[in-house]
Backbone and ligand atoms as CSV (ligand in chain L), in Angstrom:
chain,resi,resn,atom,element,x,y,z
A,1,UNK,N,N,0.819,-1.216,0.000
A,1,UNK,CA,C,0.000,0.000,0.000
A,1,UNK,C,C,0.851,1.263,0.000
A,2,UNK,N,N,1.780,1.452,-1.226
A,2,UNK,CA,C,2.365,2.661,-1.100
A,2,UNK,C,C,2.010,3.466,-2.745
A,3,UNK,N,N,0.622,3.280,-2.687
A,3,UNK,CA,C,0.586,3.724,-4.004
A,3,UNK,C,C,0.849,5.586,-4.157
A,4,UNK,N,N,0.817,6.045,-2.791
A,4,UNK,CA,C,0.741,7.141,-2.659
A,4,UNK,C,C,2.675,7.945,-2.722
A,5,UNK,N,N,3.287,7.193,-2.501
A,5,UNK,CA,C,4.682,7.526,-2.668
A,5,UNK,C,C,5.111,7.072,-3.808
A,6,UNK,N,N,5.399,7.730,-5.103
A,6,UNK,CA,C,5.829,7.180,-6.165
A,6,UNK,C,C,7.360,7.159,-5.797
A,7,UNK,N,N,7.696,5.658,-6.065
A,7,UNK,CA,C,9.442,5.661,-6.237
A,7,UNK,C,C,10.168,6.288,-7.299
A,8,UNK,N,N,10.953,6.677,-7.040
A,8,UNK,CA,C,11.756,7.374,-8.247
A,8,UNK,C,C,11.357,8.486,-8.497
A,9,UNK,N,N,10.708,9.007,-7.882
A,9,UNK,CA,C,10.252,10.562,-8.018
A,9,UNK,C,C,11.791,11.432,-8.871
A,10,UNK,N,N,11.162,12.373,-9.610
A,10,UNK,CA,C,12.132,13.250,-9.682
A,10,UNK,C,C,12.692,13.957,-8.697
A,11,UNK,N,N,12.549,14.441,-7.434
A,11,UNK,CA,C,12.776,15.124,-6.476
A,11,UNK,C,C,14.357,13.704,-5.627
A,12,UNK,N,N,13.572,12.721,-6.194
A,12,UNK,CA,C,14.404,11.542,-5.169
A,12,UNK,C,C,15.366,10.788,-6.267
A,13,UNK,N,N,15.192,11.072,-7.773
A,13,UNK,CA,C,16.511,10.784,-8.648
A,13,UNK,C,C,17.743,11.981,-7.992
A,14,UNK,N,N,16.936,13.556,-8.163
A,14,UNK,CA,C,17.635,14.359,-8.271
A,14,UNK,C,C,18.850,14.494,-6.680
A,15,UNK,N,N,18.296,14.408,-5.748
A,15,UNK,CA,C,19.002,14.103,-4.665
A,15,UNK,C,C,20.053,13.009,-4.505
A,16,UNK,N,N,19.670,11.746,-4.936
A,16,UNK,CA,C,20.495,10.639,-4.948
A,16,UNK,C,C,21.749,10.466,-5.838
A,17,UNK,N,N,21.318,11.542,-7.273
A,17,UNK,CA,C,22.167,12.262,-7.842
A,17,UNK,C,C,23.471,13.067,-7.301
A,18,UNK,N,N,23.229,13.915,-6.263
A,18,UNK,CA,C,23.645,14.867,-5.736
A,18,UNK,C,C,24.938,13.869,-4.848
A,19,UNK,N,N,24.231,13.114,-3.760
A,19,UNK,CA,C,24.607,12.441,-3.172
A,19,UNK,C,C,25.683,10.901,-3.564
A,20,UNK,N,N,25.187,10.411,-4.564
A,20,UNK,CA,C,26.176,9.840,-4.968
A,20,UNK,C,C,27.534,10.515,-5.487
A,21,UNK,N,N,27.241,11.635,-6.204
A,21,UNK,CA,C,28.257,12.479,-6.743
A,21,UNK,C,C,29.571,12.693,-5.978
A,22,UNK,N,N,29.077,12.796,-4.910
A,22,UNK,CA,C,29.733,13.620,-3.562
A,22,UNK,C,C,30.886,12.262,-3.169
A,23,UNK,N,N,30.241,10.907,-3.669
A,23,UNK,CA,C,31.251,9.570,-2.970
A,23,UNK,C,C,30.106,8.971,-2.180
A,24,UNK,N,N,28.844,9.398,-1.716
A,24,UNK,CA,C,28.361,8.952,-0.489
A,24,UNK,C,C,27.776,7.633,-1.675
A,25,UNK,N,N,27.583,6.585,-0.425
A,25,UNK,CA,C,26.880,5.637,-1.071
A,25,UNK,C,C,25.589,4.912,-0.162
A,26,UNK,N,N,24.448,4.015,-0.402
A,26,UNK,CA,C,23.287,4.012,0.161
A,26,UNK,C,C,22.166,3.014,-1.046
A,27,UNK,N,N,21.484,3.087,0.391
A,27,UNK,CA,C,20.669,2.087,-0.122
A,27,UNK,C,C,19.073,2.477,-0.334
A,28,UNK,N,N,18.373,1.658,-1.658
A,28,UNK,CA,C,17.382,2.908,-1.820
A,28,UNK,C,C,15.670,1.669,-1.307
A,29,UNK,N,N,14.766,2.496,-1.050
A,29,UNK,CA,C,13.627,1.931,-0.716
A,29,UNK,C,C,14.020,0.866,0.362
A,30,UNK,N,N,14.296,1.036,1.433
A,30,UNK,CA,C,14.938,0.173,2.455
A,30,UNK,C,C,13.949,-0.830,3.231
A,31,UNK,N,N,13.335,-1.802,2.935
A,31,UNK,CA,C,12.359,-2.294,3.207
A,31,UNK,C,C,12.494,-3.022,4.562
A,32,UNK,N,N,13.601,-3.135,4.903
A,32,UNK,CA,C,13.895,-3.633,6.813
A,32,UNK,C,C,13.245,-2.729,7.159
A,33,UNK,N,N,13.040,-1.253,6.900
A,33,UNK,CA,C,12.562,-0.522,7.939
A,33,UNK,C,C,10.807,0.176,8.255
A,34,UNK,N,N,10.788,0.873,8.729
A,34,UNK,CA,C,8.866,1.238,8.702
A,34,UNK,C,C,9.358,2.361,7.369
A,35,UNK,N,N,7.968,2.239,7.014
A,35,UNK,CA,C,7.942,3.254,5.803
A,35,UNK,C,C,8.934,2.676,4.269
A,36,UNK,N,N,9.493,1.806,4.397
A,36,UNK,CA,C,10.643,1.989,3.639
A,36,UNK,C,C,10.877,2.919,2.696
A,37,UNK,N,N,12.689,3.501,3.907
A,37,UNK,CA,C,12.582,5.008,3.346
A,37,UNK,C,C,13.394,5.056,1.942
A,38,UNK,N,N,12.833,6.061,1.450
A,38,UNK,CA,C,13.651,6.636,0.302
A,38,UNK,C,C,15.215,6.350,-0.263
A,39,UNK,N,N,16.019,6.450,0.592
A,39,UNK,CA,C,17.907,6.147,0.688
A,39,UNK,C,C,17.897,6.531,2.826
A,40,UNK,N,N,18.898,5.393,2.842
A,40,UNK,CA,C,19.483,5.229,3.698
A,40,UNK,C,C,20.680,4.897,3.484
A,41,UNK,N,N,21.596,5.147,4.869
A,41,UNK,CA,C,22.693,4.958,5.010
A,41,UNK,C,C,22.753,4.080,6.365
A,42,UNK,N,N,23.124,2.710,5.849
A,42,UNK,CA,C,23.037,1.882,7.491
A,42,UNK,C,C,24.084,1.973,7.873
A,43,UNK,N,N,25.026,2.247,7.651
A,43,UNK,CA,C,26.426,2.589,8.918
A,43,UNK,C,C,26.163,3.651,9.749
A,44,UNK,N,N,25.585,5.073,9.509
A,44,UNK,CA,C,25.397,5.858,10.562
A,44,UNK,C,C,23.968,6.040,10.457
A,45,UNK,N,N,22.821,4.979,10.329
A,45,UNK,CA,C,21.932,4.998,10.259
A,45,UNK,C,C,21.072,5.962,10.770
A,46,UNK,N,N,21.247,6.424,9.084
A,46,UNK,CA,C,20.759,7.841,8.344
A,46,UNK,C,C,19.371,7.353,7.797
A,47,UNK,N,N,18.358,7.872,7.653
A,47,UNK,CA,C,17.172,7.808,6.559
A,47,UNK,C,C,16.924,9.121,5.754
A,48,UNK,N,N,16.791,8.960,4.601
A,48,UNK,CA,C,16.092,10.067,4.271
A,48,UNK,C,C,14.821,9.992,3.460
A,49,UNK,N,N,13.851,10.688,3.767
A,49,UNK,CA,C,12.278,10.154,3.498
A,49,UNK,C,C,12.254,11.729,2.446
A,50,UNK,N,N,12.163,11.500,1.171
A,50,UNK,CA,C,11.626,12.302,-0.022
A,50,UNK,C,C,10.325,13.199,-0.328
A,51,UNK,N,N,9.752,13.995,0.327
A,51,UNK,CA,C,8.216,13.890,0.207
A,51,UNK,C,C,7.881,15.042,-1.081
A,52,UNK,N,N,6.952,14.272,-1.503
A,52,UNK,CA,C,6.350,15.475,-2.666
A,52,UNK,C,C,5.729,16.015,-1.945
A,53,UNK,N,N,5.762,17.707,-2.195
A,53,UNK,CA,C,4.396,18.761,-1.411
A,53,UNK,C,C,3.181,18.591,-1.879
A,54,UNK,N,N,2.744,18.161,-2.638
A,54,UNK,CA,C,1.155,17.844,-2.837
A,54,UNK,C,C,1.002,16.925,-2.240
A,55,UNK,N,N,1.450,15.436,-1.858
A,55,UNK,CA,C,1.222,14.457,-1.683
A,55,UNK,C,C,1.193,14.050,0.102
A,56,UNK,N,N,2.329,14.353,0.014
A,56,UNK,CA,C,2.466,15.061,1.928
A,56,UNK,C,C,2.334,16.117,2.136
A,57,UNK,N,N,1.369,16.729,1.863
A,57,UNK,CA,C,0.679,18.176,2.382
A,57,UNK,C,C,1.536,18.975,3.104
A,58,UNK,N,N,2.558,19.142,2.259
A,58,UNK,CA,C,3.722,20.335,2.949
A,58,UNK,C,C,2.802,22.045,2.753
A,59,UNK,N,N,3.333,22.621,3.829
A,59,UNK,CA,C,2.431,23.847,3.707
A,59,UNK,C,C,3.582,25.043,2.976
A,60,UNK,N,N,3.329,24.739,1.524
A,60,UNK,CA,C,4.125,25.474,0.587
A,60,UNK,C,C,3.363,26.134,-0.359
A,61,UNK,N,N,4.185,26.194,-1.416
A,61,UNK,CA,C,3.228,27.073,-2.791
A,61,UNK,C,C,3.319,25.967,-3.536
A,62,UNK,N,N,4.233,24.729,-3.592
A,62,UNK,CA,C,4.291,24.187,-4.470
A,62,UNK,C,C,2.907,22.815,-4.098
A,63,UNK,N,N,2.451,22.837,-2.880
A,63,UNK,CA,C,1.122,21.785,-2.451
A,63,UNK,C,C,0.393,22.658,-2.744
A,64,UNK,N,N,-0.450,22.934,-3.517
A,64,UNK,CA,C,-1.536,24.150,-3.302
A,64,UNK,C,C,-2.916,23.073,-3.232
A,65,UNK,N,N,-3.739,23.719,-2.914
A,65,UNK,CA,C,-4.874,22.487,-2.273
A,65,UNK,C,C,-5.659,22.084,-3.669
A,66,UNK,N,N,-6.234,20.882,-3.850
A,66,UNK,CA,C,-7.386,20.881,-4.661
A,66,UNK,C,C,-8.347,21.843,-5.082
A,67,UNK,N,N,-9.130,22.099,-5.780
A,67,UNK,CA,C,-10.204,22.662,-5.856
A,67,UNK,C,C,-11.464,22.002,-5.834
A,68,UNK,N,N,-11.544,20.755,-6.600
A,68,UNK,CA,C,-12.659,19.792,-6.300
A,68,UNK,C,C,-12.115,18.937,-5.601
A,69,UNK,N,N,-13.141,18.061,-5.272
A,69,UNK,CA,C,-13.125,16.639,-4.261
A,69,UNK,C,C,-12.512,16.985,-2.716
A,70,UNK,N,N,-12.682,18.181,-2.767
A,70,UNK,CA,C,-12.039,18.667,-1.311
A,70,UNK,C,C,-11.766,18.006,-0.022
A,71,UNK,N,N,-12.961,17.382,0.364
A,71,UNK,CA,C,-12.998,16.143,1.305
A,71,UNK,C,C,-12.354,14.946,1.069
A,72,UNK,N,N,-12.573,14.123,-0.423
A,72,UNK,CA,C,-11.541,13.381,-0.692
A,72,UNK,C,C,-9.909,13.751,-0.460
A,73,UNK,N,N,-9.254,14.451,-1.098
A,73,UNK,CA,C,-8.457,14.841,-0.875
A,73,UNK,C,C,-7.905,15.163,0.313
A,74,UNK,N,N,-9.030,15.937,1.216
A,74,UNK,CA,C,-8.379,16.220,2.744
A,74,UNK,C,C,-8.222,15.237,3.243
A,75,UNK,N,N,-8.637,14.217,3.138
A,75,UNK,CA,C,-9.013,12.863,4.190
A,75,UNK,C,C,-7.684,11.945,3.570
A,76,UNK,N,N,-7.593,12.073,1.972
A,76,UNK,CA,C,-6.289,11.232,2.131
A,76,UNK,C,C,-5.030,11.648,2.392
A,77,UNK,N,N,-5.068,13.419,1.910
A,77,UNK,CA,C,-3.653,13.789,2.251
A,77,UNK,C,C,-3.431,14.074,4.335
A,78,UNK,N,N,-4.480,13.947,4.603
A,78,UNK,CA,C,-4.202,13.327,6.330
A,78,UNK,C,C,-4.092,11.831,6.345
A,79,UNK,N,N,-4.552,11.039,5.788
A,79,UNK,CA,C,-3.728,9.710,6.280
A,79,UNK,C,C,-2.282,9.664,5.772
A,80,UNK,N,N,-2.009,10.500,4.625
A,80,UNK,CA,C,-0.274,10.033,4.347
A,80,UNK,C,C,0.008,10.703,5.809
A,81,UNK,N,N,-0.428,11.946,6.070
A,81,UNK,CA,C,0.659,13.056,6.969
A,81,UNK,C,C,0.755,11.665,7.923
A,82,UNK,N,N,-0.482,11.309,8.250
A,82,UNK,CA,C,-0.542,10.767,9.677
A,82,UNK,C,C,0.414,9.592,9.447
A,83,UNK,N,N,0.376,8.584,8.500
A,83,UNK,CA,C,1.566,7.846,8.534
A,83,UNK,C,C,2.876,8.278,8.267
A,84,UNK,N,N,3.114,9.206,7.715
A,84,UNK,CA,C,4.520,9.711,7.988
A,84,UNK,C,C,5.264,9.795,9.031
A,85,UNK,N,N,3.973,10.288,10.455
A,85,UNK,CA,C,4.569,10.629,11.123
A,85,UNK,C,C,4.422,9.657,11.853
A,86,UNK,N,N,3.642,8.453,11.690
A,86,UNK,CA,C,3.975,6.887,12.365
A,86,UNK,C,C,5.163,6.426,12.040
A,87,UNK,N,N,5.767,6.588,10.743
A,87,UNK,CA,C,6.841,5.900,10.678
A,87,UNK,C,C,8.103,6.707,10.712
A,88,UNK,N,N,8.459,7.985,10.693
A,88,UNK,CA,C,8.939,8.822,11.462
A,88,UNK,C,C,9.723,8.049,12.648
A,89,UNK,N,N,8.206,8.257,13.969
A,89,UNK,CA,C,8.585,8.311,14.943
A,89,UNK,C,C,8.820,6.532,15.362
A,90,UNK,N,N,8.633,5.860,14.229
A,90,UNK,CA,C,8.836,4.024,14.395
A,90,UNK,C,C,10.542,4.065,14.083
A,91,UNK,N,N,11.085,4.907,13.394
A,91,UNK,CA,C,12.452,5.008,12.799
A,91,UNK,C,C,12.988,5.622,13.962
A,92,UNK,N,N,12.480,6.613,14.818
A,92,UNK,CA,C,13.423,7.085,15.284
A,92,UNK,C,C,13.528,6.123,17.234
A,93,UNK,N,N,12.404,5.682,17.133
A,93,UNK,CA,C,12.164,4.385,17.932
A,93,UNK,C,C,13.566,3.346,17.685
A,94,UNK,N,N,13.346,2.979,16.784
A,94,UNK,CA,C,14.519,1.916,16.344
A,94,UNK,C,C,16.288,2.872,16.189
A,95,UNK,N,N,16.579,4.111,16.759
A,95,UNK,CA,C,17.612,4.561,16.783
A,95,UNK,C,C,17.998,5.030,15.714
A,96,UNK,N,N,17.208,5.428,14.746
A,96,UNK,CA,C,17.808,6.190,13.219
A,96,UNK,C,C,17.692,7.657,13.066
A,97,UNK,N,N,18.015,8.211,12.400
A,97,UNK,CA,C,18.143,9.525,12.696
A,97,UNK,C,C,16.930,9.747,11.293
A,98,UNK,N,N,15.700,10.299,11.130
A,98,UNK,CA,C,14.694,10.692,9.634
A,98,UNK,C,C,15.382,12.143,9.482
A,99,UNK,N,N,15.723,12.121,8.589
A,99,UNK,CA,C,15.801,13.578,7.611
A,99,UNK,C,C,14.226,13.446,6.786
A,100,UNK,N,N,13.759,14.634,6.229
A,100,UNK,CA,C,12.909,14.794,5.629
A,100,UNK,C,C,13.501,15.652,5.195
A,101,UNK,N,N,12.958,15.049,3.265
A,101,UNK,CA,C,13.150,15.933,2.296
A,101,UNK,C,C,12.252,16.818,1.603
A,102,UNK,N,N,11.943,17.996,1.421
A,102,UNK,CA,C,10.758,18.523,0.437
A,102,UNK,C,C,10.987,18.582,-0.713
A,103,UNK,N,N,10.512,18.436,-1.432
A,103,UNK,CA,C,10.592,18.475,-3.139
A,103,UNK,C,C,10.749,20.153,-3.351
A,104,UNK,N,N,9.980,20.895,-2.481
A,104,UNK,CA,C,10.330,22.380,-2.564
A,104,UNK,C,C,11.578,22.914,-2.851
A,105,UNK,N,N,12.310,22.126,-1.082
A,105,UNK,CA,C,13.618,22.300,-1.212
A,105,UNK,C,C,14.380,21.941,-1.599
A,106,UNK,N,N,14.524,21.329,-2.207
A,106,UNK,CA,C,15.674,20.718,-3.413
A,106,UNK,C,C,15.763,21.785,-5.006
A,107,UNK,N,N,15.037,22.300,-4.628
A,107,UNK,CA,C,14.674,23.536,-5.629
A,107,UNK,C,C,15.800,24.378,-5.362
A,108,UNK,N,N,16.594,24.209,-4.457
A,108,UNK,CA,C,17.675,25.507,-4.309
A,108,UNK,C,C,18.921,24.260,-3.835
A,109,UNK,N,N,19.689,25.028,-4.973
A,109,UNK,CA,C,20.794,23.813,-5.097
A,109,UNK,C,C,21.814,24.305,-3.529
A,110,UNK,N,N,21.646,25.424,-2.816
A,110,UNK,CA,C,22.025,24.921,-1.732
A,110,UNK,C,C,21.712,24.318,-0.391
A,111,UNK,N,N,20.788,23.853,-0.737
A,111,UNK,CA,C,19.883,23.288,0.002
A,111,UNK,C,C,20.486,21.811,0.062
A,112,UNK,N,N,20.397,21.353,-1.078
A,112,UNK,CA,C,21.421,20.115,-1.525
A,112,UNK,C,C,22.235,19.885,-1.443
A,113,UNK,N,N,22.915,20.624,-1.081
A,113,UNK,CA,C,24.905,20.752,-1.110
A,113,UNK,C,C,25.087,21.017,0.295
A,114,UNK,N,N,23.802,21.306,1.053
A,114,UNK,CA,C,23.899,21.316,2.483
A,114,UNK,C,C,24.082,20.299,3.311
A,115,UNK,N,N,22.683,19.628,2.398
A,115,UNK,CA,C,22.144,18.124,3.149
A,115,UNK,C,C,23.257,17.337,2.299
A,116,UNK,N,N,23.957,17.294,1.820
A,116,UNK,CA,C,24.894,16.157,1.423
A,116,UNK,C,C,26.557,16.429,2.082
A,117,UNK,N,N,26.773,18.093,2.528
A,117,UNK,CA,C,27.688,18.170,3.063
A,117,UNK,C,C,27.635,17.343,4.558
A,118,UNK,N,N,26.150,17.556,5.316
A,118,UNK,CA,C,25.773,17.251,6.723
A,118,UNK,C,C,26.035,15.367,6.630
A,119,UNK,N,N,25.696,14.688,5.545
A,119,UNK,CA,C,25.571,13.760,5.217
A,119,UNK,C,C,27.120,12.954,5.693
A,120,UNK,N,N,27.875,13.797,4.745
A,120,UNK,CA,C,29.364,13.607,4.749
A,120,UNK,C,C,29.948,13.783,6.000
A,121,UNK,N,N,29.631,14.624,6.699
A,121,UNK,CA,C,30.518,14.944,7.918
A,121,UNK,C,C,30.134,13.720,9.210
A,122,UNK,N,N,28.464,13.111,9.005
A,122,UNK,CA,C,28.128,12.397,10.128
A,122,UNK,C,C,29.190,11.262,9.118
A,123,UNK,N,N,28.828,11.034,8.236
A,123,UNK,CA,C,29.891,9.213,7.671
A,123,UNK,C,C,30.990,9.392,7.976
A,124,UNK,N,N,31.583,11.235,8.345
A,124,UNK,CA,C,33.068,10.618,8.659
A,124,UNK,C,C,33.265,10.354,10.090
A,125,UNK,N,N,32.561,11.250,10.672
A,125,UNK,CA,C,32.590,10.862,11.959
A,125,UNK,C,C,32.707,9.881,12.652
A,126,UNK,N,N,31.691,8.968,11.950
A,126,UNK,CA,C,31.693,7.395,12.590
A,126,UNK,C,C,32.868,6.493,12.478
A,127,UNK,N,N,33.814,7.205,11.232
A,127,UNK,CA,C,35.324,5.976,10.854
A,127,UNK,C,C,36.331,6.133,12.066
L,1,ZN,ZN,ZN,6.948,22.165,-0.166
């Protein structure tokens, strides 16, 4: 039942892009875990969960609300939120650290070069 998270999103090529570039390496749709997230890193068990703003009702310009089916729509884009934040807080239960990504923010390439510098500094840490 993840028809609501498309894999391979452009938002989640474009990051993994970024991130491989850099040397980092990871594993994608991680199904050991709740949610199976987006890319992980199991040595300093990292997650990072991808979200489109329409889909996970990020409060941006780029989610802008429906106009019809209003109720439909409200009712499902609250069950993603609400499981997000079940499996969120199931990840961080099990000792992982969730990054969340917005599709917004990846829109500003330093945004990217942030989260992959932060990325880099926890993998070195751990050697
Ligand atoms: Zn957004």
């Amino acid at each position: 039942m993840r028809a609501i998270k498309s894999k391979n999103s452009r938002p989640e090529i474009q990051i993994r892009k970024a991130l491989f570039a850099s040397g980092l390496r990871y594993r994608i749709h991680f199904r050991d875990l709740p949610g199976s997230p987006d890319i992980v890193f199991t040595r300093i068990r990292v997650a990072i969960d991808v979200r489109g703003c329409f889909w996970h009702a990020h409060n941006c310009r780029v989610a802008n609300t429906p106009k019809s089916n209003i109720d439909y729509w409200a009712s499902k884009l609250a069950r993603n939120v609400e499981r997000d934040r079940e499996n969120e807080r199931a990840l961080k239960d099990l000792g992982w650290q969730c990054l969340v990504v917005w599709e917004c923010q990846l829109r500003r390439q330093s945004f990217v070069k942030a989260l992959v510098g932060r990325i880099k500094s926890q993998a070195a840490n751990r050697t």
